[in-house]
C-alpha positions as CSV (number, residue, x, y, z in Angstrom):
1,X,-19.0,-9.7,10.3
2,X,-17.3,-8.6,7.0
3,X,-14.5,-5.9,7.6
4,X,-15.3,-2.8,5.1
5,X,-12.1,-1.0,3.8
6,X,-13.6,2.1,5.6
7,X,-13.0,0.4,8.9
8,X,-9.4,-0.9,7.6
9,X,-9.3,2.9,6.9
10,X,-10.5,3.9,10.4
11,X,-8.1,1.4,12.5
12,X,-4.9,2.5,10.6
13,X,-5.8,6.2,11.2
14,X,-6.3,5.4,15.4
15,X,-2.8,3.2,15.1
16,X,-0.4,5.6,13.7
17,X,-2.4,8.3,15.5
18,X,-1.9,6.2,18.7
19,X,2.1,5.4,17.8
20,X,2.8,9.0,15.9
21,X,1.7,10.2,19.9
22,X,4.3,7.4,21.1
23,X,7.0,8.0,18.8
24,X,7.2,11.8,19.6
25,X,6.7,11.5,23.5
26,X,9.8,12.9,23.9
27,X,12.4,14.7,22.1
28,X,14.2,11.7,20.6
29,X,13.1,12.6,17.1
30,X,13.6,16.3,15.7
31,X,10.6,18.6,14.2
32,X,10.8,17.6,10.6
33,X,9.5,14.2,11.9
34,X,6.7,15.9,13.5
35,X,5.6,17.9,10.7
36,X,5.5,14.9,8.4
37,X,3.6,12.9,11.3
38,X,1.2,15.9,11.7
39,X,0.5,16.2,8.2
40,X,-0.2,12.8,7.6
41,X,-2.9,13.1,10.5
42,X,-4.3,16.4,9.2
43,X,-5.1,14.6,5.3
44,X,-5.9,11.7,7.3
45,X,-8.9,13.3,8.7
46,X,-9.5,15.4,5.5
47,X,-10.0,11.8,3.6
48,X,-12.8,11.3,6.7
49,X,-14.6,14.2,5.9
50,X,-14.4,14.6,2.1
51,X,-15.0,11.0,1.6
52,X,-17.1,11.3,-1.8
53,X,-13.9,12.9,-3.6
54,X,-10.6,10.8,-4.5
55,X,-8.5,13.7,-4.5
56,X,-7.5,13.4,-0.2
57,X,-6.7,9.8,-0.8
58,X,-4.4,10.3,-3.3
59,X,-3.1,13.3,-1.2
60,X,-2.4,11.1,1.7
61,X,-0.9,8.2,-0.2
62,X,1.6,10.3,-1.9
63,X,2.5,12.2,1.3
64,X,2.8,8.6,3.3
65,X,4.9,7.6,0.4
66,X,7.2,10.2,0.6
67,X,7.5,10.2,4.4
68,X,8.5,6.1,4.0
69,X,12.0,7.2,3.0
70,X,12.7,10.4,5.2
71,X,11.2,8.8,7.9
72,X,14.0,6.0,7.6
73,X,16.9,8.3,7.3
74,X,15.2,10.6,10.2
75,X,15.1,7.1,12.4
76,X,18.5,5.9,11.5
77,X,20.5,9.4,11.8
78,X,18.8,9.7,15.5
79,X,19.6,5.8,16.6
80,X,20.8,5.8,19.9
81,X,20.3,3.1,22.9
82,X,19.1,5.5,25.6
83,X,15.8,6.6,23.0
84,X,15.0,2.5,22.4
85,X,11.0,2.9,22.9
86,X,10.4,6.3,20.5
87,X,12.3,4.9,17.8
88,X,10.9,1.6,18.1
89,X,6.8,2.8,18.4
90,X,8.8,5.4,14.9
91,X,9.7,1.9,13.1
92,X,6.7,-0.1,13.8
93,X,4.9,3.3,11.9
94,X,7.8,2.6,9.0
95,X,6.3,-0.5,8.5
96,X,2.8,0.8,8.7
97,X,3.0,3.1,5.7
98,X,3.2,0.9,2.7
99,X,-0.4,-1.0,4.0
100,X,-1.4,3.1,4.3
101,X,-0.3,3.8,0.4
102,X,-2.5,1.0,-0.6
103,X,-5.5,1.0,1.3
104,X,-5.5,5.4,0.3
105,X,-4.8,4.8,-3.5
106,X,-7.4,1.7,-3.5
107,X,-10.3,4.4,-2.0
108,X,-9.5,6.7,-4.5
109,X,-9.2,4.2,-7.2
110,X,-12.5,2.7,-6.1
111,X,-13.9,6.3,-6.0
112,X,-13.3,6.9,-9.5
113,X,-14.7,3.2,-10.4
114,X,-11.3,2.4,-11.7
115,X,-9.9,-1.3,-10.8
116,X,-8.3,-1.6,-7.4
117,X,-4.5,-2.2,-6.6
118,X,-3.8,-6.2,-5.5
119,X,-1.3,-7.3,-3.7
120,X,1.1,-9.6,-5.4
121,X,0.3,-12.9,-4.6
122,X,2.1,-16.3,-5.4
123,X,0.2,-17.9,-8.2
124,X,-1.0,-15.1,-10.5
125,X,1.0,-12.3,-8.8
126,X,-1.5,-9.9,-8.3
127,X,-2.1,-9.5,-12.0
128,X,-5.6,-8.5,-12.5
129,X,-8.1,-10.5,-14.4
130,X,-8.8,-7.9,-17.1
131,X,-4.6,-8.4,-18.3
132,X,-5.6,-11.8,-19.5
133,X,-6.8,-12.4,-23.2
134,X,-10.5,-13.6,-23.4
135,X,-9.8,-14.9,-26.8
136,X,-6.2,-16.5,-27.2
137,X,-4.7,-16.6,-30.5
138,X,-5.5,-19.5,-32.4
139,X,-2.7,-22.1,-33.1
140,X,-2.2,-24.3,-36.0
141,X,-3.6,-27.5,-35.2
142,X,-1.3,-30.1,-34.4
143,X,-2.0,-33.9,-35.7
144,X,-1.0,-36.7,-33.4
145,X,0.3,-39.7,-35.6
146,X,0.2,-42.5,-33.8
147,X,2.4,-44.8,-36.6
148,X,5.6,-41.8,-36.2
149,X,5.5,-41.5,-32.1
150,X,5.1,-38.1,-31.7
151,X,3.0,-35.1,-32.6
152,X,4.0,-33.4,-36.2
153,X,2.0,-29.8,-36.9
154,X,0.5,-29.6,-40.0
155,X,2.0,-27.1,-42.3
């Protein structure tokens, strides 16, 4: 069974649906949260029904992108003990976001046939193969002499 980016897609909409409902089940967290939550849901499910256009996905990635950082200085200005669970389902979504930025702006990047976002990896770093010269620059030819002990370039 191969896992499609549209279901990626799907599962991260039904998780922060799922902890945006948990995070706001009480009052621990004030409106502004809300709206941003809300809004994220509402492109959310405009990127399921225009899904032949890249302009929702980018929509949604720069709206989950901005909401990163407010929704860290929303969670740590309303930390108190006595609100543990909503603030703890609101931190798990923190963490959710960036893998929301990249799988919206890899649809839309994929919808206008450009080359995907990678992940950084250790090795090659995520650098794409195109950034790598199909035709290195030729060096001057360098002579091995076996009588001098050591390789001398020829000038």
């Amino acid at each position: 069974m191969q896992v499609t980016r549209s279901t990626v897609h799907r599962f991260l909409f039904l998780a922060h649906f799922f902890l945006s409902v948990l995070a706001m089940s009480s009052f621990a967290l004030p409106n502004g949260y809300f709206l941003s939550q809300s809004l994220i849901i509402a492109v959310n499910i405009w990127t399921f029904i225009k899904k032949e256009t890249s302009e929702p996905f980018y929509l949604l990635s720069s709206i989950a992108f901005a909401t990163f950082f407010s929704d860290i200085i929303i969670v740590t200005l309303n930390w108190f003990p006595h609100n543990g669970f909503q603030l703890a389902m609101a931190t798990i979504l923190i963490l959710m976001k960036p893998a929301i930025v990249l799988i919206s702006l890899n649809s839309a990047r994929q919808l206008e046939g450009e080359s995907e976002i990678n992940v950084p990896s250790f090795g090659n770093w995520g650098s794409p193969s195109s950034n790598f010269q199909s035709n290195p620059p030729q060096y001057q030819e360098q002579n091995f002499q076996s009588g001098s002990g050591g390789y001398q370039s020829s000038l």
